[in-house]
C-alpha positions, 0 to 999 in steps of 0.5 A, a space after each residue: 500500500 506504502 508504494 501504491 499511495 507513493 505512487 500518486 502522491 508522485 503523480 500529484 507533485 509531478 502533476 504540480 510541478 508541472 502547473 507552473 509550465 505551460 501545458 500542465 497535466 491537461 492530458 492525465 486529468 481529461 476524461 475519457 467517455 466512450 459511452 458519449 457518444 456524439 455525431 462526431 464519435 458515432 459515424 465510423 463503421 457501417 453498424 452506426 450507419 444502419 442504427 442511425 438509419 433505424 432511428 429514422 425510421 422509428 421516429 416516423 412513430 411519433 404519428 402514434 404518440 399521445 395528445 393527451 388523454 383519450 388522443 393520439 397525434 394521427 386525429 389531427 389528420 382525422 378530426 378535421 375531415 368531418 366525417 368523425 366525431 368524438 364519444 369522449 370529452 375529456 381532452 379539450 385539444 381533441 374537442 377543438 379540433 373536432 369543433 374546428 377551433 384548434 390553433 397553433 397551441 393545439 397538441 395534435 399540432 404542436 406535436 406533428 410539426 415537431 415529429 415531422 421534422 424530428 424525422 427531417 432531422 435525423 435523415 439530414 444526420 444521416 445524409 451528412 455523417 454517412 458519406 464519410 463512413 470509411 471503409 464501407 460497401 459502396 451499395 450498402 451506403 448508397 442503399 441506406 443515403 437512398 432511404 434517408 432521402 425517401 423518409 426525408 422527402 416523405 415527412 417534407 410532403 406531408 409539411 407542405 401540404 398541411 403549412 403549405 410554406 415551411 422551413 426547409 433544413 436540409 442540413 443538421 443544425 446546432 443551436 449555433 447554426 447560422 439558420 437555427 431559426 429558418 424562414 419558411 421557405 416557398 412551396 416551390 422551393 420544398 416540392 424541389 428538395 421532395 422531388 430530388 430527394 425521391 429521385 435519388 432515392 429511386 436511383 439508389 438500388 433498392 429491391 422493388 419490395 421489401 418484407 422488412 419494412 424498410 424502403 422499397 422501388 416501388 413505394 418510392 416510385 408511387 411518392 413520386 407519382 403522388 407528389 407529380 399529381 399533387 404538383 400537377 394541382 393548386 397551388 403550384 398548378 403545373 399542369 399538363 406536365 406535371 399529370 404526365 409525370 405522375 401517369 409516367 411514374 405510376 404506370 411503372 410501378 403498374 407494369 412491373 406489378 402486372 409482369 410480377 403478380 405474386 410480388 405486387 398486387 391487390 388483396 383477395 379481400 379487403 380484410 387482407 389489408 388489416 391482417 398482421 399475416 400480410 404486413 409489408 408485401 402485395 398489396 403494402 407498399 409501405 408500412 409504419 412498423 408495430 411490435 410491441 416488443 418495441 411499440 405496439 399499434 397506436 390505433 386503439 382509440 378508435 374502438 367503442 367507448 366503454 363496449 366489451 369488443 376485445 379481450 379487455 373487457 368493456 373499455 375504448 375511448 371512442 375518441 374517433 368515430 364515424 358521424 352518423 351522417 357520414 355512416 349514412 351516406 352510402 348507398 344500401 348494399 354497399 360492401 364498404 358498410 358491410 358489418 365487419 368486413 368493410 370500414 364500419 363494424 356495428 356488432 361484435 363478440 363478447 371479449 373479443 370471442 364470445 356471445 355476439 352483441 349489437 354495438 347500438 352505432 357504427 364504428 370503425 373497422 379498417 383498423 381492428 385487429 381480429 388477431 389481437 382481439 380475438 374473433 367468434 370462438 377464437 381468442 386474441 393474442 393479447 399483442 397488437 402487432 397490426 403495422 399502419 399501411 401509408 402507401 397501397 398498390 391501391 392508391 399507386 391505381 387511383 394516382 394512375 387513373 387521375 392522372 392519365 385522365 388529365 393528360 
């Protein structure tokens, strides 16, 4: 111990010997954290690459996160429509959106605005670290540019159209940044970053499906097309050749689809569209991805307050259902009313799996899953594993037949 404690206390004097110069002991006392990581130690191997662009795409989750009680942020793009109503009263944010009082204070608001560019953020993280991955596949590193940008050029689309002018950051910031508070930025100038960002995503050998979830040919392709048409449209008011283009790009993807029927294509059934067992593949382009191991699905508040339709018990908010004017609205005998198999639902089983009971008012369906909550004489799995489709071969035939109607 005699010659350990020595040991220091010659450290110590050296140490204050050495304070009278002009470096001092600067190198023996700075602390060394490998476990801080930073954008600047974190960007080195291909491992950081993909983990950064992980954090992409679980960020894109935030559409299932809270808005207060009773609410999830996806109601702002549902509440506004008028074709729901809430059986809730409890959040005043909810309430005001449905009463079309909201404002820039409103929760649903608030918090899309930061998630969209939470997304943006980390996608320009990644388009600016990763170049400088030394050494690193060249087809991986273009493959996972060519999804930063998607994801990117995707939150952009969605900005655009609900704020029309937004800033437009294409670069990670720092509170010391010189644009740490953007302008916003023309319409013109943000369907510009879209479209090359799409561009160079659909360049960047992606496969044209992709049963992970990740990015895939033809989700980019059909973006594109969707942004061509929308662009087509007010207010930049393109025109001609802008419906061509999206024609163009979505007859692409359709060609391709028709020579492939196995790899795209559309559902057998409606219902197909909300089975876990046909999660990112045929018909779905595009998912958001739910585990609960990770996150479990966030639609949970459009189930019936208070009813006993899962293996819950009686429960649901039933902060987002249909108006009854909106229910009404369809022709008799239209299969998009038909109980449990299309949109609405307006009777059910008993926990899930029992006695079938009548609900007293259509609710929504699209987003049940029978899988979790159980269906007649069979039990839920208790784990709502059910993705969130954002891109269908669907919308990829409707984008195609607008289109081609104008040129």
């Amino acid at each position: 111990m005699r010659h350990t404690f020595a040991k220091y206390i010659s450290r110590v004097l050296l140490c204050g010997a050495a304070l009278v110069g002009p470096a001092g002991c600067t190198e023996f006392l700075k602390e060394q954290a490998p476990s801080n990581l930073t954008p600047t130690s974190f960007y080195t191997i291909p491992d950081h690459a993909e983990a950064a662009l992980a954090s992409t795409y679980a960020t894109l989750r935030f559409m299932g996160d809270g808005a207060g009680i009773f609410s999830s942020n996806w109601q702002l793009l549902e509440a506004l429509t008028g074709t729901s109503t809430t059986e809730t009263a409890q959040n005043s944010d909810l309430n005001n959106l449905y009463g079309l009082v909201h404002d820039g204070n409103t929760a649903h608001v608030v918090n899309y605005w930061n998630g969209l560019y939470r997304v943006i953020a980390n996608a320009n993280l990644v388009l600016d670290k990763v170049p400088g991955i030394t050494p690193m596949d060249a087809a991986q590193k273009t493959k996972i540019l060519g999804e930063a940008r998607f994801l990117r050029a995707s939150a952009y689309f969605t900005a655009v159209r609900l704020w029309g002018n937004v800033p437009l950051i294409t670069k990670p910031q720092t509170a010391s940044s010189d644009d740490f508070l953007p302008a916003r930025a023309p319409q013109e100038d943000v369907y510009k970053v879209i479209v090359d960002d799409l561009l160079a995503a659909e360049s960047a050998g992606l496969a044209w499906m992709d049963a992970s979830g990740r990015v895939n040919l033809a989700a980019v392709k059909t973006q594109l097309a969707k942004v061509y048409l929308t662009m087509a449209g007010f207010p930049l008011s393109k025109g001609a050749s802008h419906y061509k283009l999206a024609a163009d790009k979505a007859l692409e993807v359709i060609t391709y689809a028709n020579a492939n029927p196995s790899t795209i294509n559309l559902f057998t059934t409606y219902e197909d569209v909300h089975r876990e067992s046909t999660e990112n593949r045929v018909e779905h382009l595009f998912m958001l991805q739910y585990n609960t191991t990770v996150a479990g699905n966030p639609m949970d508040n459009f189930y019936p307050n208070f009813k006993p339709v899962t293996f819950n018990g009686p429960g649901g908010t039933g902060s987002s259902v249909p108006t009854a004017a909106f229910y009404n609205s369809y022709e008799s005998g239209d299969l998009r009313t038909k109980d449990q198999a299309g949109y609405f639902y307006t009777t059910y089983f008993t926990n899930g799996n029992g006695a079938p009971f009548a609900l007293g008012a259509p609710y929504v369906f699209k987003h049940f899953n029978r899988t979790s909550n159980g269906t007649a004489g069979v039990a839920g799995s208790r784990q709502n594993n059910l993705n969130v489709p954002q891109i269908r071969f669907a919308e990829t035939l409707l984008i195609y037949a607008e289109a081609q109607n104008e040129v």
